[in-house]
Predicted model as a PDB file, atoms N, CA, C, CB and O in Angstrom, pLDDT in the B-factor column:
MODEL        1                                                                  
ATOM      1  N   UNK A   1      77.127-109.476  11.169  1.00 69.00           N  
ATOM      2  CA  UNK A   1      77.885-109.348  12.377  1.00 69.00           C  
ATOM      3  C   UNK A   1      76.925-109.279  13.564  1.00 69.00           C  
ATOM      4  CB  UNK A   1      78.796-108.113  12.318  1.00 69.00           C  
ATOM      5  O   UNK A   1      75.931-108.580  13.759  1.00 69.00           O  
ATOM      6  N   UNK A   2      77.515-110.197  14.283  1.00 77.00           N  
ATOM      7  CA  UNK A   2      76.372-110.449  15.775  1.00 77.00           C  
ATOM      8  C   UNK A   2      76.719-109.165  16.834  1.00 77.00           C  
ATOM      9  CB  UNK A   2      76.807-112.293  16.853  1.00 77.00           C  
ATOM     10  O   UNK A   2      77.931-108.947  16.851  1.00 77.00           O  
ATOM     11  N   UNK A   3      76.098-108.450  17.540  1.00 78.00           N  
ATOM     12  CA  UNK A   3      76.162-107.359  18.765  1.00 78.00           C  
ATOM     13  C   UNK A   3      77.042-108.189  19.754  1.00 78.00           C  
ATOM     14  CB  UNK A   3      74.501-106.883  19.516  1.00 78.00           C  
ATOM     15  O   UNK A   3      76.754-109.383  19.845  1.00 78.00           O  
ATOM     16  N   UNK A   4      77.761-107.859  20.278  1.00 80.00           N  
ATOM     17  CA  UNK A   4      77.989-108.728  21.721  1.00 80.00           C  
ATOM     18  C   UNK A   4      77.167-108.147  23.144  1.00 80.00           C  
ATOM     19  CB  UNK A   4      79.771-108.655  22.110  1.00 80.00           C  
ATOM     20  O   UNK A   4      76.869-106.957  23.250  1.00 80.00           O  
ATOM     21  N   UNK A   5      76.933-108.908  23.938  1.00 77.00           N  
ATOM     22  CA  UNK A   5      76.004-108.453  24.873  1.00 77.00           C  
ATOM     23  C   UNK A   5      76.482-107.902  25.633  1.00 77.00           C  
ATOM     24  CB  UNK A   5      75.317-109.164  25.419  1.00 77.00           C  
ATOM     25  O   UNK A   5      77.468-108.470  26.101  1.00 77.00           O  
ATOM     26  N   UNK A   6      76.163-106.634  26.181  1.00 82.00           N  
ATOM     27  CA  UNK A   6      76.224-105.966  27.389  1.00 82.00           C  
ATOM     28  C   UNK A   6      76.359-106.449  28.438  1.00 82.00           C  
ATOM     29  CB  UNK A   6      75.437-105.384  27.578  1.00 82.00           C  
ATOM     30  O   UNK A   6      75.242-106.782  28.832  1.00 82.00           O  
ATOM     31  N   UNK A   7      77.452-106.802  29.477  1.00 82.00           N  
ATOM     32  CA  UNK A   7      77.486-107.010  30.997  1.00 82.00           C  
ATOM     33  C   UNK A   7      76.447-106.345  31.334  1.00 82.00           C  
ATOM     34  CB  UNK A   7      78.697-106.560  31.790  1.00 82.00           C  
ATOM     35  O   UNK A   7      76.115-105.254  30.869  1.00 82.00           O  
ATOM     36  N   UNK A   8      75.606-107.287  32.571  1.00 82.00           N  
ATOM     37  CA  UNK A   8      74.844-106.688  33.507  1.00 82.00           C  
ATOM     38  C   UNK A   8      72.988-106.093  32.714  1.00 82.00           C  
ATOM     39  CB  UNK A   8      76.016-105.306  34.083  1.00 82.00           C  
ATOM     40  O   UNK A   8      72.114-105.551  33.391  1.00 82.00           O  
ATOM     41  N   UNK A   9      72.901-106.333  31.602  1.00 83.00           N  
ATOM     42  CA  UNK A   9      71.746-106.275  30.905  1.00 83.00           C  
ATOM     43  C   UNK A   9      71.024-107.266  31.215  1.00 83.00           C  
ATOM     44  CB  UNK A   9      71.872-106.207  29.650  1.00 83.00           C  
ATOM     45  O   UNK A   9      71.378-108.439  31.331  1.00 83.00           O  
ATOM     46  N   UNK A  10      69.380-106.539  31.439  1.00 81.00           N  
ATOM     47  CA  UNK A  10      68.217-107.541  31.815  1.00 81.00           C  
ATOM     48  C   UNK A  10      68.100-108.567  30.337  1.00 81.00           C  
ATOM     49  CB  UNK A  10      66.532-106.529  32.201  1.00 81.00           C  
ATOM     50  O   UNK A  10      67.722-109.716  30.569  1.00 81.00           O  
ATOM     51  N   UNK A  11      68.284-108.354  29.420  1.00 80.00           N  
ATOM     52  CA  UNK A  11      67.959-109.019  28.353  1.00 80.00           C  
ATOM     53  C   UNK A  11      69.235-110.430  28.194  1.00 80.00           C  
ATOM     54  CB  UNK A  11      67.901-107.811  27.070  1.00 80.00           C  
ATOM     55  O   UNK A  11      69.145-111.375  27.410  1.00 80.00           O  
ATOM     56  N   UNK A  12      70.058-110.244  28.927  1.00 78.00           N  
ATOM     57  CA  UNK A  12      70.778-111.198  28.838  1.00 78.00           C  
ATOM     58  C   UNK A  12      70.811-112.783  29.817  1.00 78.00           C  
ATOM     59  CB  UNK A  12      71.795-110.471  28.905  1.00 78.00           C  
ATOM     60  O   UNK A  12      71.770-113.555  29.797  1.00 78.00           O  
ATOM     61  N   UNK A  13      69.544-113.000  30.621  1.00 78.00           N  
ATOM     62  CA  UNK A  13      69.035-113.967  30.499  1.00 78.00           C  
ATOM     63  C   UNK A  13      69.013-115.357  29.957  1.00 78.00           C  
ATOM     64  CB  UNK A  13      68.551-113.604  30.322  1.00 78.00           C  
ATOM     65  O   UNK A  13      68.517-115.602  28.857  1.00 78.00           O  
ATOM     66  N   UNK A  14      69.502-116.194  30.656  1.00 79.00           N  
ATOM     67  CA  UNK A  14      69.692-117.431  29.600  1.00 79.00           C  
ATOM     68  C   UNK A  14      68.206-118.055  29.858  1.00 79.00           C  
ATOM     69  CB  UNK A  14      71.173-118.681  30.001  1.00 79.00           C  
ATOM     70  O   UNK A  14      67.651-117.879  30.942  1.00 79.00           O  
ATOM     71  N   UNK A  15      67.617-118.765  28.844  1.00 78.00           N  
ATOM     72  CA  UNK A  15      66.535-119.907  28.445  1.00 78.00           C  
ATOM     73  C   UNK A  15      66.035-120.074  29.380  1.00 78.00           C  
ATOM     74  CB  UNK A  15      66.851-121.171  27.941  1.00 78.00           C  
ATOM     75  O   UNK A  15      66.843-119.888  30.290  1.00 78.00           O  
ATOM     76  N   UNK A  16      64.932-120.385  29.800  1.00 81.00           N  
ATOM     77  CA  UNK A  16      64.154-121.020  30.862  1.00 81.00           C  
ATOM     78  C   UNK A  16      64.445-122.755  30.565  1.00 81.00           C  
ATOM     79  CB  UNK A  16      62.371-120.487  30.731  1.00 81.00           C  
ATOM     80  O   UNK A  16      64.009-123.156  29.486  1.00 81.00           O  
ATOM     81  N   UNK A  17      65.017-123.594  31.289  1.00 83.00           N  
ATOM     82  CA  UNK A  17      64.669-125.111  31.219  1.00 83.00           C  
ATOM     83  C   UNK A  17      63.303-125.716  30.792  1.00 83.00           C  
ATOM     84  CB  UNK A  17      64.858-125.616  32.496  1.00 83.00           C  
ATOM     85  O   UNK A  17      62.189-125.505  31.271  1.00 83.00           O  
ATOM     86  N   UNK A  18      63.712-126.594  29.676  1.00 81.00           N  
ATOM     87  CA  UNK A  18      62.160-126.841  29.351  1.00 81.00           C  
ATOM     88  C   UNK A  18      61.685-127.978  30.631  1.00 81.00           C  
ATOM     89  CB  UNK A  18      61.934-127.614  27.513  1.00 81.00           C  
ATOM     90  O   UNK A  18      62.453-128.638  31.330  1.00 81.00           O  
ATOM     91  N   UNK A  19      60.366-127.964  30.670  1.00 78.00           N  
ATOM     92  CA  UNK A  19      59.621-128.661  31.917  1.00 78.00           C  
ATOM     93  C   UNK A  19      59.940-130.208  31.631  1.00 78.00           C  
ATOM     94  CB  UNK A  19      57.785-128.328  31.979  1.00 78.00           C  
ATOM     95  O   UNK A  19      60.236-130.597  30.501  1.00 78.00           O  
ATOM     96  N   UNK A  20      59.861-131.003  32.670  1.00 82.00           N  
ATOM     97  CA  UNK A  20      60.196-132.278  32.455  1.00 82.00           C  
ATOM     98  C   UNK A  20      58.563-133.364  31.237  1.00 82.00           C  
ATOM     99  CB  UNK A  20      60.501-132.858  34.417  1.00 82.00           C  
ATOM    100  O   UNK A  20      57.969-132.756  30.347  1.00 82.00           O  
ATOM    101  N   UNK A  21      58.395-134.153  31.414  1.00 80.00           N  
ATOM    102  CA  UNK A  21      57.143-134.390  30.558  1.00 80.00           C  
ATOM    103  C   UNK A  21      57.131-135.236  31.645  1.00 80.00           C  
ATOM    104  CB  UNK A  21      57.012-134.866  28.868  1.00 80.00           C  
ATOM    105  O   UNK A  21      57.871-135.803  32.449  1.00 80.00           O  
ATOM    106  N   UNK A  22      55.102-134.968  31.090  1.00 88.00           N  
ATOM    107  CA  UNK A  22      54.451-135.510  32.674  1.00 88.00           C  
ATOM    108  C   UNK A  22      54.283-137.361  31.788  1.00 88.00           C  
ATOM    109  CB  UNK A  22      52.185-134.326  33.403  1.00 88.00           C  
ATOM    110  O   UNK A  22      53.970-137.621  30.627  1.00 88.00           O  
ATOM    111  N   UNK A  23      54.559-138.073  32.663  1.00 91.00           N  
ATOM    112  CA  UNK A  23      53.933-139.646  32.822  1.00 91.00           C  
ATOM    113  C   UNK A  23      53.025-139.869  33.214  1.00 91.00           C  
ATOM    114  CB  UNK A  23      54.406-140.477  33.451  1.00 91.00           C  
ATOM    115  O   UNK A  23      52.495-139.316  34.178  1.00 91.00           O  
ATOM    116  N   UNK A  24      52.503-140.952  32.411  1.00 94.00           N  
ATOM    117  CA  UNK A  24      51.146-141.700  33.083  1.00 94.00           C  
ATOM    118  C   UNK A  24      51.150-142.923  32.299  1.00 94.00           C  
ATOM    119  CB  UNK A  24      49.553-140.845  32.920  1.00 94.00           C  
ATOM    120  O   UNK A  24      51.448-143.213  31.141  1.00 94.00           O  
ATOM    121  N   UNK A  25      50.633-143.667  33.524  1.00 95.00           N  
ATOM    122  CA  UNK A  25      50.200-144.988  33.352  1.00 95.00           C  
ATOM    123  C   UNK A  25      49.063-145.536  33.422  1.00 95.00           C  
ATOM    124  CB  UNK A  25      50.679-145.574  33.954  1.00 95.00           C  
ATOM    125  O   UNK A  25      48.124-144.996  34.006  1.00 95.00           O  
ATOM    126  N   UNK A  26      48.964-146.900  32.731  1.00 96.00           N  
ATOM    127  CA  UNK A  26      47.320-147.384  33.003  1.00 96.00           C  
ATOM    128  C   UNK A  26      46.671-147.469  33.997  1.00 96.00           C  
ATOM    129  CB  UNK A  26      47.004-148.461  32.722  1.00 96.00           C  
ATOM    130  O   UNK A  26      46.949-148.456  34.678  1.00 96.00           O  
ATOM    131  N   UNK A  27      45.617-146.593  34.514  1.00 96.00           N  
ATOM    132  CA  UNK A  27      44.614-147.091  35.727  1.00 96.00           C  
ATOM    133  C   UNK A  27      44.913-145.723  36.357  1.00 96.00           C  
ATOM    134  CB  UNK A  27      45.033-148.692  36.788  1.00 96.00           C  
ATOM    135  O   UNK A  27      44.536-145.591  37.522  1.00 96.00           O  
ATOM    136  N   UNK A  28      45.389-144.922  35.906  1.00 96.00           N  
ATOM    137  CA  UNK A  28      45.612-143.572  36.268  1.00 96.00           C  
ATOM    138  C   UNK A  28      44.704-142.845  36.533  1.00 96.00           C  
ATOM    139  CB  UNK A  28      46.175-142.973  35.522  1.00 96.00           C  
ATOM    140  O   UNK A  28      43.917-143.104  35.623  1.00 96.00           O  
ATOM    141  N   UNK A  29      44.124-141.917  37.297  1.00 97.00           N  
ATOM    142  CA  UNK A  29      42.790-141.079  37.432  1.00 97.00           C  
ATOM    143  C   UNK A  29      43.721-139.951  37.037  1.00 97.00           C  
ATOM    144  CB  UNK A  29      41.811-140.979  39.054  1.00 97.00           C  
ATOM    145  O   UNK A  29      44.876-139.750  37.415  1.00 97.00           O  
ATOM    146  N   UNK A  30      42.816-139.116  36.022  1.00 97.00           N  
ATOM    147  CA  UNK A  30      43.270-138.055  35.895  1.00 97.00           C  
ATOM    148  C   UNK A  30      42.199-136.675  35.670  1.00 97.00           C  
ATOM    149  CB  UNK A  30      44.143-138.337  34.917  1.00 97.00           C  
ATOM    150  O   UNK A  30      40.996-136.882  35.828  1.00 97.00           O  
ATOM    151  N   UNK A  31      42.504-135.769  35.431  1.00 96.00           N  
ATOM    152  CA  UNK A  31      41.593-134.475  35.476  1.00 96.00           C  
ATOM    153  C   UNK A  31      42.011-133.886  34.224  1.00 96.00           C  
ATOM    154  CB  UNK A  31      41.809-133.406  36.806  1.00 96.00           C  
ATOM    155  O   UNK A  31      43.095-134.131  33.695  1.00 96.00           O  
ATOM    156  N   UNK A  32      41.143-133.113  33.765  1.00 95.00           N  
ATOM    157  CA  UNK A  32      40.873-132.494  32.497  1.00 95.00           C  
ATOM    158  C   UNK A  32      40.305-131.611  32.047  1.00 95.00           C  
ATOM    159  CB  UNK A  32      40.536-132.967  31.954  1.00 95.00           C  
ATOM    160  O   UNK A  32      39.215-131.826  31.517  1.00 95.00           O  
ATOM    161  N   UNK A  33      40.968-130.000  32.109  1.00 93.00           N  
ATOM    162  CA  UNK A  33      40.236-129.014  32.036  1.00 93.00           C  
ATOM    163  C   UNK A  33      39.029-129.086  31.780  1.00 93.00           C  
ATOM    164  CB  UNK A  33      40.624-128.357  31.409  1.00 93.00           C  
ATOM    165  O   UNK A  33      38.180-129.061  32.671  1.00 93.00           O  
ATOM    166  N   UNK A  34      38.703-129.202  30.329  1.00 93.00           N  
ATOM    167  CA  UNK A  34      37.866-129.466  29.230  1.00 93.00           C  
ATOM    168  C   UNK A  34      36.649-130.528  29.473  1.00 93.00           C  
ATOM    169  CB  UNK A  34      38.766-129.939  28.144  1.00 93.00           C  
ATOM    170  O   UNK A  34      35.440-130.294  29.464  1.00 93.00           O  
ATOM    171  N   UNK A  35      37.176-131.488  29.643  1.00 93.00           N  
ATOM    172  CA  UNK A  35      36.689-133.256  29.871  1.00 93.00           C  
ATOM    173  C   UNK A  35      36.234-133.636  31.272  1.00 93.00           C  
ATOM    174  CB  UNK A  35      38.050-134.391  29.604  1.00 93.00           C  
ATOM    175  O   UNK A  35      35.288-134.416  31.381  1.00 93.00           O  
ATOM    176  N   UNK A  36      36.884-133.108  32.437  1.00 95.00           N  
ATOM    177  CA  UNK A  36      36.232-133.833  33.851  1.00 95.00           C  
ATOM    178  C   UNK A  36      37.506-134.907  34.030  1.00 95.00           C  
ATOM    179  CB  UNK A  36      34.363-134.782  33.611  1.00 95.00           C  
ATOM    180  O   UNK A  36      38.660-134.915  33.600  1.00 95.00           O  
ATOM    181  N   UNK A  37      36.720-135.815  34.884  1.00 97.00           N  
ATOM    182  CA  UNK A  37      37.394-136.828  35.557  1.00 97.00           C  
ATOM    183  C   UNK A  37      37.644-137.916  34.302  1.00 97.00           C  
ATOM    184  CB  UNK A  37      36.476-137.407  36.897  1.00 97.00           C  
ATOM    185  O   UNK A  37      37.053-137.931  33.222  1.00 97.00           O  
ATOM    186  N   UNK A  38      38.666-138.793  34.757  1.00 97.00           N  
ATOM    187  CA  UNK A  38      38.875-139.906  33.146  1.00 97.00           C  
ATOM    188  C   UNK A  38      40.009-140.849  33.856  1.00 97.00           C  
ATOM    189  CB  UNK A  38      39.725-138.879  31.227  1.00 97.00           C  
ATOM    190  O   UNK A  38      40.756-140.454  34.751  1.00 97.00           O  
ATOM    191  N   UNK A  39      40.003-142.365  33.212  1.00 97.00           N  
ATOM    192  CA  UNK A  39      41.264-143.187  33.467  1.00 97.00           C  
ATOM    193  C   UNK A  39      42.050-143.252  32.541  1.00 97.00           C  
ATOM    194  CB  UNK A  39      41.103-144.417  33.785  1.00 97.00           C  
ATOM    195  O   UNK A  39      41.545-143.106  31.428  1.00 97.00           O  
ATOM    196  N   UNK A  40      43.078-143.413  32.588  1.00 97.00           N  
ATOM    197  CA  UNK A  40      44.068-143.610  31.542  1.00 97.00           C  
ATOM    198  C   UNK A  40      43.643-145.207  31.423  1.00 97.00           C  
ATOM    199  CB  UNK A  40      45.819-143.185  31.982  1.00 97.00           C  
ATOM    200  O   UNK A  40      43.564-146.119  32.246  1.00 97.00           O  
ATOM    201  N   UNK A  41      43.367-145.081  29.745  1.00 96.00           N  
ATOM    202  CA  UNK A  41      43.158-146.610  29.065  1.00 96.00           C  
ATOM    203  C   UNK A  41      44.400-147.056  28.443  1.00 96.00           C  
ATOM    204  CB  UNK A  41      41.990-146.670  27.854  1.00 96.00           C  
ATOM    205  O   UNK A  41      44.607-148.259  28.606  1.00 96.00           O  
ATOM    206  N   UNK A  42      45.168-146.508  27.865  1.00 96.00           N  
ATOM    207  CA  UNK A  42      46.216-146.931  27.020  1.00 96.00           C  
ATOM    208  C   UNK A  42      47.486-145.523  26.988  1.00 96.00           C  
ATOM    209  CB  UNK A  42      45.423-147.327  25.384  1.00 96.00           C  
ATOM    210  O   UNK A  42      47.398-144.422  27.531  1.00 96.00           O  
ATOM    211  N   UNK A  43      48.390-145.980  26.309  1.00 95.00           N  
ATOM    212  CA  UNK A  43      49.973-144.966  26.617  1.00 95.00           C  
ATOM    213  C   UNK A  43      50.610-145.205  25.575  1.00 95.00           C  
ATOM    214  CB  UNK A  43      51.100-145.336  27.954  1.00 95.00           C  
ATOM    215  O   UNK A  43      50.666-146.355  25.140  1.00 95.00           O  
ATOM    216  N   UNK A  44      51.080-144.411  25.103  1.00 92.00           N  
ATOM    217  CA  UNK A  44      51.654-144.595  23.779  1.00 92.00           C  
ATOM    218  C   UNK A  44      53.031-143.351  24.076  1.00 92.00           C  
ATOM    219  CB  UNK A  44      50.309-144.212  22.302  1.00 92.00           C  
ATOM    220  O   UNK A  44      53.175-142.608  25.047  1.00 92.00           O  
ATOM    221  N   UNK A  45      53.701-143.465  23.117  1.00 87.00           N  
ATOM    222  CA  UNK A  45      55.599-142.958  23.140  1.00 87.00           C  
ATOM    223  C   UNK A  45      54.984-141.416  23.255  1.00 87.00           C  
ATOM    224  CB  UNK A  45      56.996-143.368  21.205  1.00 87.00           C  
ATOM    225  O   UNK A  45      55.200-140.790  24.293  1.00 87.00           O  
ATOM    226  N   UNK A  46      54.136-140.747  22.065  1.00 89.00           N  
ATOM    227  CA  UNK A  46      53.850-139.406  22.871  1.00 89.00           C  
ATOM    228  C   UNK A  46      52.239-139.141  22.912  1.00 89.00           C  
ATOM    229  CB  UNK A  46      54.651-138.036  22.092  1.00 89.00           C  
ATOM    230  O   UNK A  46      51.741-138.196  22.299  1.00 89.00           O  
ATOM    231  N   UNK A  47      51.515-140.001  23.638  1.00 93.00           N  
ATOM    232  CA  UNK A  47      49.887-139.546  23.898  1.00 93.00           C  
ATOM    233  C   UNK A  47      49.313-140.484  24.645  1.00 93.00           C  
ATOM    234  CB  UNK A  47      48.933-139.402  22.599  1.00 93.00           C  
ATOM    235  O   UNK A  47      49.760-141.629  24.715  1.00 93.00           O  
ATOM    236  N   UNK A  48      48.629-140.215  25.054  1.00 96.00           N  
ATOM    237  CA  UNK A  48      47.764-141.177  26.446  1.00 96.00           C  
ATOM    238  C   UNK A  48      46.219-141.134  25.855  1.00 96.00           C  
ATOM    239  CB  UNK A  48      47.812-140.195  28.443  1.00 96.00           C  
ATOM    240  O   UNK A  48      45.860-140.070  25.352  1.00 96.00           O  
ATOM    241  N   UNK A  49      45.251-142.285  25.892  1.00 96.00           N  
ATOM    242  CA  UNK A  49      43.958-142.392  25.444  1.00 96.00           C  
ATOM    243  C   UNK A  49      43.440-142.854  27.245  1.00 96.00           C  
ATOM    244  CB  UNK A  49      43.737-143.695  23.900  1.00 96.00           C  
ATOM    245  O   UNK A  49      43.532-143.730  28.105  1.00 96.00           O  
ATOM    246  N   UNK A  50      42.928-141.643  26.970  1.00 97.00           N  
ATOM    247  CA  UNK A  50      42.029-141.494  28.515  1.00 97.00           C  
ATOM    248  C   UNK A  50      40.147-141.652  28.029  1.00 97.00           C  
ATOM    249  CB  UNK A  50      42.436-139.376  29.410  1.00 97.00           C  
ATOM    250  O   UNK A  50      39.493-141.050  27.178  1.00 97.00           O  
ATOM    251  N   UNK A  51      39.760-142.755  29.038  1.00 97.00           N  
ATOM    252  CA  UNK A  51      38.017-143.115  28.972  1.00 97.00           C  
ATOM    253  C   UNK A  51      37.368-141.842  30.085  1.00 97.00           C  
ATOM    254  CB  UNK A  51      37.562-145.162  29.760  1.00 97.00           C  
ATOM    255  O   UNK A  51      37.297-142.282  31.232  1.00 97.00           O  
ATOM    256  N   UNK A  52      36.991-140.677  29.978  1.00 96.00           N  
ATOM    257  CA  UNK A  52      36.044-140.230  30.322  1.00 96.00           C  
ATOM    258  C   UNK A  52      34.627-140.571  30.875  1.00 96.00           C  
ATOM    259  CB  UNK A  52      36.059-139.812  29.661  1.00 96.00           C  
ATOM    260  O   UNK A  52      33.919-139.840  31.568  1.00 96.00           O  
ATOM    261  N   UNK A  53      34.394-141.662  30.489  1.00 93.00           N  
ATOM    262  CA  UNK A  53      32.929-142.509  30.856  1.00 93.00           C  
ATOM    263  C   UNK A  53      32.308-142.325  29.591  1.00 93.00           C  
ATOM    264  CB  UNK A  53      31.847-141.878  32.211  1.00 93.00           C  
ATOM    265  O   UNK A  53      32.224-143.161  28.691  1.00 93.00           O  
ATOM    266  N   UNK A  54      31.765-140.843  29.602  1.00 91.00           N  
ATOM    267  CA  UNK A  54      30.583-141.098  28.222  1.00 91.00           C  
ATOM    268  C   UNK A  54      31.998-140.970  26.999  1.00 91.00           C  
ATOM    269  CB  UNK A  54      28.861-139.333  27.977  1.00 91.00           C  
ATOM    270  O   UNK A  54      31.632-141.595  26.004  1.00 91.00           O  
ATOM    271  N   UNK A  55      32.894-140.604  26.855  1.00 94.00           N  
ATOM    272  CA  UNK A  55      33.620-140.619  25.468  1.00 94.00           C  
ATOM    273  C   UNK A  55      35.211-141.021  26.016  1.00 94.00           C  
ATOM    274  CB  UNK A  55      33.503-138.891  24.539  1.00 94.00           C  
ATOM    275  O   UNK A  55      35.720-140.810  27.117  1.00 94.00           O  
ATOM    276  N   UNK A  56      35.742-141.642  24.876  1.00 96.00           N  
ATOM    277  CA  UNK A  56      37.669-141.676  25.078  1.00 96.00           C  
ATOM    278  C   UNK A  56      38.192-140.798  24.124  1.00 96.00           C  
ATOM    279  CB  UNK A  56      38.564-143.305  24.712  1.00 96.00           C  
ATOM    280  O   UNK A  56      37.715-140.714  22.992  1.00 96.00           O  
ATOM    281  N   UNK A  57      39.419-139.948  24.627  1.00 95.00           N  
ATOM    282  CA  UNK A  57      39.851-139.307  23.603  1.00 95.00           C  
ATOM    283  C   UNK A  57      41.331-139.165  23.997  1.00 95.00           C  
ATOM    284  CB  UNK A  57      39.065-138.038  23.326  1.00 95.00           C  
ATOM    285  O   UNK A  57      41.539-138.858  25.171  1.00 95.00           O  
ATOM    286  N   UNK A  58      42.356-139.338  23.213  1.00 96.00           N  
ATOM    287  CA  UNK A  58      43.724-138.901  22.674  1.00 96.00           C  
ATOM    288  C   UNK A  58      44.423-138.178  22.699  1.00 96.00           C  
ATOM    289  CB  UNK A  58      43.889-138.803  21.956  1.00 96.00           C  
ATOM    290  O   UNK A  58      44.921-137.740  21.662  1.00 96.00           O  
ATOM    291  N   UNK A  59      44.792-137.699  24.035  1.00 94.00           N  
ATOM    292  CA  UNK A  59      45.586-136.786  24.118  1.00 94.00           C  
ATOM    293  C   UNK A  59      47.088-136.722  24.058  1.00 94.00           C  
ATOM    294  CB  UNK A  59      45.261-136.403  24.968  1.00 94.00           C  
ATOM    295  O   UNK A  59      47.859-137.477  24.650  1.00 94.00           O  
ATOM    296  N   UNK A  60      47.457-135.549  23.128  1.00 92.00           N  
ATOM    297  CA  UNK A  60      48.959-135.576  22.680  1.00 92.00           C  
ATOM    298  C   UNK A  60      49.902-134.968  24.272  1.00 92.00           C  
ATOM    299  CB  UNK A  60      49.170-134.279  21.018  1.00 92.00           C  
ATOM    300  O   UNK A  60      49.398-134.248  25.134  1.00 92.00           O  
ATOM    301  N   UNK A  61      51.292-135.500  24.283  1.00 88.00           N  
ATOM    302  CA  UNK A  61      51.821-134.337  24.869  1.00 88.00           C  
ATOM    303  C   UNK A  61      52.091-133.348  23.966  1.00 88.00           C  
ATOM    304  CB  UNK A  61      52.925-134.582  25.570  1.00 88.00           C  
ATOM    305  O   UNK A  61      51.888-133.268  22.755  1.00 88.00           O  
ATOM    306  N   UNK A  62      52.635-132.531  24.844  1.00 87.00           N  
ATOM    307  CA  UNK A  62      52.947-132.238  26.518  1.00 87.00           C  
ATOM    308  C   UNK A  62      51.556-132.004  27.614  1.00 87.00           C  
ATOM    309  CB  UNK A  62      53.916-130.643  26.597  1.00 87.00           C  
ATOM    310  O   UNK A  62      51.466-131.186  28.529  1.00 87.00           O  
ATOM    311  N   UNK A  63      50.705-132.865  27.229  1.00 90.00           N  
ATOM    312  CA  UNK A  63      50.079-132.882  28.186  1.00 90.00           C  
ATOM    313  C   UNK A  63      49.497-131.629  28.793  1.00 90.00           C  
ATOM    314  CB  UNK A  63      50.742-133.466  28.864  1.00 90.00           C  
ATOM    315  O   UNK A  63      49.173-131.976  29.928  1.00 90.00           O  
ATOM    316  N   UNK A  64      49.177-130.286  28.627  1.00 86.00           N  
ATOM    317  CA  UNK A  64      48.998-129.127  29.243  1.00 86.00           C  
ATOM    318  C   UNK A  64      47.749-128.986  30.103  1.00 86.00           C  
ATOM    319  CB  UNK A  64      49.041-128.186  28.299  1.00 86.00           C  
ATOM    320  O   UNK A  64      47.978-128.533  31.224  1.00 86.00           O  
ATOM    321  N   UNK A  65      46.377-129.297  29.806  1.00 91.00           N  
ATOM    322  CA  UNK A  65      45.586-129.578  30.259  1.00 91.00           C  
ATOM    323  C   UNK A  65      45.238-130.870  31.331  1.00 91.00           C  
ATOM    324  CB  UNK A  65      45.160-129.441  29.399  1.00 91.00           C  
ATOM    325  O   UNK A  65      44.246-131.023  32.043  1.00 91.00           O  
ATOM    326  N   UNK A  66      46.238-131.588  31.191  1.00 93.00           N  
ATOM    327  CA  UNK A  66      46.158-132.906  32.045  1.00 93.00           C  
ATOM    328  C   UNK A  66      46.667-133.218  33.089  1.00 93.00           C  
ATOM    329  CB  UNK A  66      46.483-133.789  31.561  1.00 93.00           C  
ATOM    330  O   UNK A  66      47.870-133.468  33.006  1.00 93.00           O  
ATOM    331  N   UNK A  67      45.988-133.348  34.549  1.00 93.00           N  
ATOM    332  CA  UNK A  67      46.733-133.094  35.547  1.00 93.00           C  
ATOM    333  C   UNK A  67      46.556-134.729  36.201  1.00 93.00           C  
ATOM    334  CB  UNK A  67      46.204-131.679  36.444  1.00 93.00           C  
ATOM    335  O   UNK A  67      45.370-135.045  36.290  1.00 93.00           O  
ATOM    336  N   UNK A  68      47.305-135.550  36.557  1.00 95.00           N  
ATOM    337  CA  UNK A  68      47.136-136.743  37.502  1.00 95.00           C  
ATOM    338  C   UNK A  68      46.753-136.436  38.956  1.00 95.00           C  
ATOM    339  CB  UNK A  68      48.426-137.519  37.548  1.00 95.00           C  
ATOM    340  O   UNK A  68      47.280-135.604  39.695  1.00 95.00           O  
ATOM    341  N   UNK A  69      45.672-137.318  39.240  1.00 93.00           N  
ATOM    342  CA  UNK A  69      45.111-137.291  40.812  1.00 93.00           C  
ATOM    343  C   UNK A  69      45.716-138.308  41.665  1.00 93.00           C  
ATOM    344  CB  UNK A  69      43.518-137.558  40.922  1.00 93.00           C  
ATOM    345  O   UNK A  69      45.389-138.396  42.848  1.00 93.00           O  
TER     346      UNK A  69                                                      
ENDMDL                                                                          
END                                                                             
């Protein structure tokens, strides 16, 4: 048997909206906690392969670390 919630209780709060997902496209400059500056080389349904200069690497979303310039 479920509690029913209290009118007027802080705990009764609905969900936060999840964040929209960030896009990117080829030729993109982007930033990278971790990594520095980088272009978006390629895009895929969920990950972007960004060239750094000295290395490329694969990043999954949601993207958390990856900010577009």
């Amino acid at each position: 048997m479920t509690r029913r919630p209290i009118p007027g209780s802080p705990f009764n709060k609905p969900a936060p909206a999840p964040e929209p997902v960030k896009e990117f496209s080829v030729h993109d400059r982007v930033t990278h906690d971790r990594h520095g500056l980088g272009r978006v080389i390629g895009t895929e349904a969920d990950s972007v392969l960004v060239d750094f200069g000295t290395t490329k690497y694969r990043i999954s979303a949601p993207y958390a670390k990856l900010t577009k310039l």
